[in-house]
C-alpha positions in Angstrom: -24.3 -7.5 -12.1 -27.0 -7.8 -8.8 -27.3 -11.5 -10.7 -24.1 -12.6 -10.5 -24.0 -11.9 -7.3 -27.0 -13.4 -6.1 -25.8 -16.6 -7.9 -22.5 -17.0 -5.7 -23.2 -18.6 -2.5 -21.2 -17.8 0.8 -18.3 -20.1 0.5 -17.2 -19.4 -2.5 -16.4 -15.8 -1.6 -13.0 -15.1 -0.4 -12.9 -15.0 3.6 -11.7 -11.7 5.3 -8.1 -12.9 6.4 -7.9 -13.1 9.9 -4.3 -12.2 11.9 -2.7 -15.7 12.9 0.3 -15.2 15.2 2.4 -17.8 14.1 2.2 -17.5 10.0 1.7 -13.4 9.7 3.6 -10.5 10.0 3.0 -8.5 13.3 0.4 -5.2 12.6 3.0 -3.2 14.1 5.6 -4.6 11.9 3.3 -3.3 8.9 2.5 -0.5 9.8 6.4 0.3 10.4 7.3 -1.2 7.1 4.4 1.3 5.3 5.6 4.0 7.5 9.4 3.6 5.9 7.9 2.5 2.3 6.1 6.1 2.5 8.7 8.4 3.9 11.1 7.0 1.3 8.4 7.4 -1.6 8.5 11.1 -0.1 12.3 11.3 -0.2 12.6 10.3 -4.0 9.4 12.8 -4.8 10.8 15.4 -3.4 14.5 15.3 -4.6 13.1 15.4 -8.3 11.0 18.2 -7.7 14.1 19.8 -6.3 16.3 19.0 -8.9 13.7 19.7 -11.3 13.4 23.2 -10.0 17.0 23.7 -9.8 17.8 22.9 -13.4 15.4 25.4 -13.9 16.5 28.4 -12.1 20.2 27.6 -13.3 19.1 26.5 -16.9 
């Protein structure tokens, strides 16, 4: 594995992306967007677990 490594130079390795204004997506308007993408991942967990444990209770 170390050899591999050793054999690829620089430039062929991928380049950290850097923020450019005009092409990307704000950082704020990310982080919003995974804020929302979170909260609603929340939302669905949370209303199976509570229809889960109320089929249970009434079941």
């Amino acid at each position: 594995m170390a050899e591999a490594q050793k054999r690829l130079s620089h430039t062929t390795l991928k380049r950290r992306q850097r923020f450019h204004p005009k092409r990307d997506v704000r950082p704020a308007v990310l982080a919003k967007a995974n804020r929302l993408v979170i909260s609603a991942a929340a939302f669905i967990g949370l209303s199976f677990l509570a229809i889960v444990i109320l089929q249970a209770v009434l079941g």
